[in-house]
KOLMI-67918 format. One record per residue (C-alpha): x, y, z; residue in three letters. Coordinates in pm, whole numbers, plus 50000, padded with zeros to 5 digits. Layout:
<recs>
XYZALA
...
</recs>
This chain:
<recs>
711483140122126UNK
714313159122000UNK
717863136421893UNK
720393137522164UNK
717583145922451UNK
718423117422695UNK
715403098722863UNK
716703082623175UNK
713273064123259UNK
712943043923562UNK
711543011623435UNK
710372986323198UNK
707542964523181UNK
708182930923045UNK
705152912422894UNK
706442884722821UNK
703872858422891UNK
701302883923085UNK
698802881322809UNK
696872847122950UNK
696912850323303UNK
694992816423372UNK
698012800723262UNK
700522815823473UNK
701252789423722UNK
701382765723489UNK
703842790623321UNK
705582794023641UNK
705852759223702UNK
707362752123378UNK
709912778523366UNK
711002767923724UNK
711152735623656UNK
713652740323362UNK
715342759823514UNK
716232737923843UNK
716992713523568UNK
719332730523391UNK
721352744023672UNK
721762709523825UNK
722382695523455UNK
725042713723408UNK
726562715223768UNK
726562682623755UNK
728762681823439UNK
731342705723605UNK
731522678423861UNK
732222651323687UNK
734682672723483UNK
736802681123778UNK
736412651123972UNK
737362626323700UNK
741362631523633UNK
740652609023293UNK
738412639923183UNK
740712665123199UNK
741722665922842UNK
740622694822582UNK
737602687722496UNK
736272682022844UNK
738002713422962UNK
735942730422674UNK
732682715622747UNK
733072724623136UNK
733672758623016UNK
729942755422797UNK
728262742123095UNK
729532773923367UNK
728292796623036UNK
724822779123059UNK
724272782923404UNK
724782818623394UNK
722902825223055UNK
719962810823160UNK
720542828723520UNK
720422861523359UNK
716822858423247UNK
714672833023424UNK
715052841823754UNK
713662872123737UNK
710802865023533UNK
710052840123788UNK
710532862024059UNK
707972889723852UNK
705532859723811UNK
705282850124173UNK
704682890024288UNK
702522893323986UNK
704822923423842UNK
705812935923519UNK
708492960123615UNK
712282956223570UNK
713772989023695UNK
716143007923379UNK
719492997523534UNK
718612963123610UNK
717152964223247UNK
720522976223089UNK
722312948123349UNK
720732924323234UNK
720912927622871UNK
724542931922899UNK
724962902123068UNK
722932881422839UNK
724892893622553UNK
728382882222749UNK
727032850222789UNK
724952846222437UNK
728392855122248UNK
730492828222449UNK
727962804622400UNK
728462807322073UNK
732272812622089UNK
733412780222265UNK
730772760422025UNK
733412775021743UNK
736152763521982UNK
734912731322059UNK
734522721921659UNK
738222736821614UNK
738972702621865UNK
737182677821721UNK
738912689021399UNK
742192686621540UNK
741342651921702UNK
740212634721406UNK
742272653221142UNK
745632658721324UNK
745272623721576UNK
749212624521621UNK
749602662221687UNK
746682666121881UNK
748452668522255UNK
750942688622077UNK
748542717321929UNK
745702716222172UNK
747972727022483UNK
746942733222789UNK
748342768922721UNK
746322771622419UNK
743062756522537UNK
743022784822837UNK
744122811122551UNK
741122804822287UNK
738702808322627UNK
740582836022764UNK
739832854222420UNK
736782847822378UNK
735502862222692UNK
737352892422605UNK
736092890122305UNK
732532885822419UNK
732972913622766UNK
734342942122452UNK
731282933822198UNK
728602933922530UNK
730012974122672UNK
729752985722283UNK
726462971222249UNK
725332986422571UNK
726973019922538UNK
725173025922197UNK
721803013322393UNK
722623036622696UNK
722583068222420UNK
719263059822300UNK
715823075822426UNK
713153062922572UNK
709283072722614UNK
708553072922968UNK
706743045022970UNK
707853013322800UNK
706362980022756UNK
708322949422575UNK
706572918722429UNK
709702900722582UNK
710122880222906UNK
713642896422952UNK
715662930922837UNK
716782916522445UNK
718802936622243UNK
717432939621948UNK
713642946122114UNK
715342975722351UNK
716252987822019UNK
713052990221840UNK
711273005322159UNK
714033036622143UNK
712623069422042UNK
715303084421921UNK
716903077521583UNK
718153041721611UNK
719763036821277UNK
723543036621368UNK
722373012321671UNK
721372986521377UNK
724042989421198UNK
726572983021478UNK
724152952021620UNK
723762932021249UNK
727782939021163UNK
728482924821483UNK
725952894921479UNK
727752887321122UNK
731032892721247UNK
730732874621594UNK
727962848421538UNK
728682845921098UNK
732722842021185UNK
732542810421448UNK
729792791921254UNK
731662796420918UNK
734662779921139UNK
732372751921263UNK
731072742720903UNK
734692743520784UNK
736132723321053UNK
733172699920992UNK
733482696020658UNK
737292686220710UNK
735842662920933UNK
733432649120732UNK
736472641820425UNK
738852626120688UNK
735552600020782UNK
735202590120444UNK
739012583220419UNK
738412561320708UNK
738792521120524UNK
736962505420819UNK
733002507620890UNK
734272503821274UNK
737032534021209UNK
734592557921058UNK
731692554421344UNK
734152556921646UNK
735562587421469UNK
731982604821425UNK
730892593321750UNK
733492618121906UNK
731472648921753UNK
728382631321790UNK
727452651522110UNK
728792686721997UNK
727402684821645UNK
723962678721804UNK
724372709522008UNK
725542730321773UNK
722382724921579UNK
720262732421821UNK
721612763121923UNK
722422777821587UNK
718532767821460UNK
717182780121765UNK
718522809821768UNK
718212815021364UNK
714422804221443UNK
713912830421701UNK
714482862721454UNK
712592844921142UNK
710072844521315UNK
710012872821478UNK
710742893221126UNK
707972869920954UNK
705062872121201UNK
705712901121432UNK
703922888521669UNK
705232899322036UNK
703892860722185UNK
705582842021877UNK
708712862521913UNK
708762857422308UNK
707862818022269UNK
710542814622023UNK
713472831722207UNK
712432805622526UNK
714122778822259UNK
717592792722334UNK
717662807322615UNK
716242782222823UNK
715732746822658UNK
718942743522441UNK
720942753022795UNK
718912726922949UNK
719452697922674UNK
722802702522636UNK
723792682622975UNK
721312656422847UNK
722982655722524UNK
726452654822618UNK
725612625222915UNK
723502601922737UNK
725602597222441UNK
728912601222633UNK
730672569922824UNK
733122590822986UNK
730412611423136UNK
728362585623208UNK
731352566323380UNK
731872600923588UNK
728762605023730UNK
727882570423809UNK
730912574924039UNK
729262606524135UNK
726372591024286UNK
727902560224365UNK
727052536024108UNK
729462514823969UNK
</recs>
C-alpha cells in the first residue's frame, strides 16, 4: 500500500475474548456484573457528594469529579462489548471505532489528571493546614478541573487526527475487547513511525508529568508525618490520603502492568486480560475504596438509604 493512500475501511473486528467461546456467558456475566457495579458505585458517590452540604469541601468536590470520569470510562468500552457478546458479533463499524478510542483517551487522561489533582490537596491539607481554605478556592478547585479536561479533549483530537491519517488493510482484526490506541496503531499499514513518537512523548508528558507531581506531593507528605510528635497526630494525618494513595496505586500499576506485559509476552489474550485491570476493575474499586475507609462517606450514604 503506497504512503499517503488513505484506507477508509468500514469495520473492525474486536477479539477480545472470542477465542473460548464456552466461556462466554460466563464472560458476559462477569463483565455485566462489574459493570452495573461500578456505575451504581460511583453514582452513588456523586450522591452522597451533593446531598451532604458537610462534603462539599475540595477534596470531595475532586473525588465527585473521579467518580463522573469512571462512569464514563468504563461506559466507553464495556457496553459495547457486551452488546457484541449478546448478538455474538465481532464488528465495531470504523467511526464508532475512531469514537470510541477518542473517548477513552478523554477519559483515561483525566483519570489520571485529577489523581495528580487530588494528591496536590492532600498536600496542601496536611502541609499548608492554615492556608488550606485560602489556596484550595473554590475558584481554583473548578480551574485545575477545567484544565485538565482541556487538557485531556486537546491531547484525545491530536491523538485521533494522527490515527485518522493512517491506513488500514481492509480487513482488520484486534486482539482487544475495545478500539486502544496503541493496538490501532500497530494494525496501520502505512508507516506509523511519527504516530509513536507523538503517542510515547505524550504518555511521558501527560501520564510521566502528574505522577512525578503525586510522588512529590507525597513525599512532602510523608516528611510533614514524621514531624508529627504524636502517634495519634501522625495516623489521623495519613488516614486523610489513606483512600487516594490506595487508588493511585492501583491505577498507576494497573495500567504500568497492562503494557509490560503486553511488550513482554505479546500475547493478544494476556494483553486483553491485562487492560480489563484498568479499565474496568480499578473504576469499580475505587467507590469501594473511598466508602469503606471513609466516615464521611459512610455517614452520607447511610443517610442515603436511611440508616442512621
Amino acid at each position: 500500500m503506497e504512503p499517503g493512500n488513505i484506507t477508509r475501511i468500514s469495520k473492525f473486528l474486536l477479539l477480545g475474548f472470542a477465542e473460548r467461546p464456552e466461556l462466554q456467558l460466563l464472560i458476559f456475566g462477569l463483565f455485566l456484573s462489574m459493570y452495573l457495579i461500578t456505575v451504581f458505585g460511583n453514582l452513588l458517590i456523586l450522591l452522597a457528594v451533593s446531598s451532604d452540604s458537610r462534603l462539599h469541601t475540595p477534596m470531595y468536590f475532586f473525588l465527585a469529579n473521579l467518580s463522573f470520569v469512571d462512569i464514563c470510562f468504563t461506559s466507553t468500552t464495556v457496553p459495547k462489548m457486551l452488546w457484541n457478546m449478546q448478538t455474538q458479533t465481532k464488528v465495531i463499524t470504523y467511526e464508532d471505532c475512531i469514537t470510541q478510542m477518542n473517548f477513552f483517551v478523554t477519559f483515561a487522561g483525566m483519570d489520571d489528571f485529577l489523581l495528580s489533582v487530588m494528591a496536590y490537596d492532600r498536600f496542601v491539607a496536611i502541609c499548608h493546614p492554615l492556608q488550606y481554605t485560602i489556596i484550595m478556592s473554590p475558584r481554583l478547585c473548578a480551574l485545575l478541573v477545567l484544565v485538565s479536561w482541556i487538557t485531556s479533549v486537546l491531547h484525545s483530537l491530536l491523538q485521533t487526527s494522527m490515527v485518522l491519517q493512517l491506513s488500514f488493510c481492509t480487513e482488520v482484526e484486534t486482539p482487544h475487547f475495545f478500539c486502544e490506541l496503541n493496538q490501532m496503531i500497530q494494525l496501520a499499514s502505512s508507516d506509523t513511525f511519527l504516530d509513536n513518537l507523538v503517542m510515547y512523548f505524550a504518555a511521558m508528558l501527560l501520564a510521566g508529568g502528574p505522577l512525578v507531581g503525586i510522588l512529590y506531593s507525597y513525599s512532602r507528605i510523608v516528611s510533614s508525618i514524621r514531624g508529627i510528635s504524636s502517634a495519634q497526630g501522625k495516623y489521623k494525618a495519613f488516614s486523610t490520603c489513606a483512600s487516594h494513595l490506595s487508588v493511585v496505586s492501583l491505577f498507576y500499576c494497573a495500567s504500568l502492568g497492562v503494557y509490560l506485559s503486553s511488550a513482554a509476552t505479546h500475547s493478544s489474550r494476556s494483553s486483553a486480560t491485562a487492560s480489563v485491570m484498568y479499565t474496568v476493575v480499578t473504576p469499580m474499586l475505587n467507590p469501594f475504596i473511598y466508602s469503606l475507609r471513609n466516615r464521611d462517606i459512610k455517614r452520607a450514604l447511610k443517610r442515603i438509604v436511611g440508616i442512621q
